[in-house]
N, C-alpha and C positions, 0 to 999 in steps of 0.2 A: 504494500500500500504506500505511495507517494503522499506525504505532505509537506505542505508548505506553510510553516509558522511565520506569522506577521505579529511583530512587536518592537516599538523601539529602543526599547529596554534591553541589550544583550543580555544580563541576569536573567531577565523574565524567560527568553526564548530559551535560555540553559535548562532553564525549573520546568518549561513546559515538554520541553525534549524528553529530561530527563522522565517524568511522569507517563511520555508516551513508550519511552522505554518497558517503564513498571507492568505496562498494561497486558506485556507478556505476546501482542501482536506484532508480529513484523513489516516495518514499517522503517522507509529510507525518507530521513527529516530533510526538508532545505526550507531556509531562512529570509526571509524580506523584515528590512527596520521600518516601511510604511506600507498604507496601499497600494501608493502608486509602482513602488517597486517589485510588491506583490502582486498587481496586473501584469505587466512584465514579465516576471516570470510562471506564474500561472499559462500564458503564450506558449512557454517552450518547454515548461515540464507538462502541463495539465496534470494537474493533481489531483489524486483520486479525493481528497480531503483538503479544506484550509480552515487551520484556528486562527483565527486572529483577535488580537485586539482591539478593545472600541478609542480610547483615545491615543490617536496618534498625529503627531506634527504631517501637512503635504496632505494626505487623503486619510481621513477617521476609518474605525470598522464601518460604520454605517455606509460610509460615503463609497469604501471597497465593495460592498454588499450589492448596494444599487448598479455599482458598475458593472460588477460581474453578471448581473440579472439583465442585466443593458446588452451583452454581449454572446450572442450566439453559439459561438463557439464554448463558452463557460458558463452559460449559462445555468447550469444543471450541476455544477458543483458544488458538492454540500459544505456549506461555511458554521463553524461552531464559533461562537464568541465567546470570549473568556475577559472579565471584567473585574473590577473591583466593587463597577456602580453597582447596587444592589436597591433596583426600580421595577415592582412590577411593571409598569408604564413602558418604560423600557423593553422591558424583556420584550413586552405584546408588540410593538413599535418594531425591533428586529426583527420577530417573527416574521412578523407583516410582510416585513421589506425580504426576507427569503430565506434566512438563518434557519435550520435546522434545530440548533442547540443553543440553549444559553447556559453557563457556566460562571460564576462566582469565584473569582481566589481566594482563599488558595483552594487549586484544581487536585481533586480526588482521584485518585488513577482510576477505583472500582467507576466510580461515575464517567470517566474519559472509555475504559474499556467499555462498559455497553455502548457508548455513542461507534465508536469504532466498531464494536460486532454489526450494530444493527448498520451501518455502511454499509458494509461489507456482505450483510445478508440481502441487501436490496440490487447489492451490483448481481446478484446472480440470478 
């Protein structure tokens, strides 16, 4: 399983790797510090998965979310967001916009792993 963590935070994208590690699924990580860098390479890996985060300098999660829903080709790529804000309102509002998953820090691997099982059972 390809993903692609989006965060500007290099710690955070360490702490989130490392959880997907835990999660016991095998899974090849690469990294974007923004949206827009994570459109980009979304482009040329397609990733079967992207976490991202909601605040980021350049393009927010939200703002990567609508683009990738904007965009044909990515359209269909299931995006989890992993935050700190802790907003019903929010959450319903990502949804909305095409998130899959909404996710609270600190990220629980049992909770990371089902999001990644249940991927990975709809890719098939």
């Amino acid at each position: 399983m390809q993903v692609l963590l989006v965060d500007d935070s290099p710690v955070m994208r360490h702490f989130v790797a490392r959880t997907l590690r835990m999660t016991g699924v095998d899974v090849s990580i690469h990294e974007a510090g923004d949206g827009r860098e994570a459109v980009r390479l979304a482009w040329s890996l397609r990733p079967d998965l992207i976490i991202t985060d909601l605040n980021m300098p350049e393009m927010n999660g939200e703002e990567l979310i609508e683009k990738l829903r904007d965009t044909p080709e990515l359209s269909e790529t299931p995006v989890i967001v992993v935050s700190a804000v802790r907003s019903p309102g929010k959450t319903q509002s990502l949804m909305g916009a095409g998130a899959i998953a909404y996710m609270t820090k600190p990220l629980s691997p049992e909770a990371l792993r089902r999001s990644l099982l249940m991927i990975l059972e709809n890719k098939t």
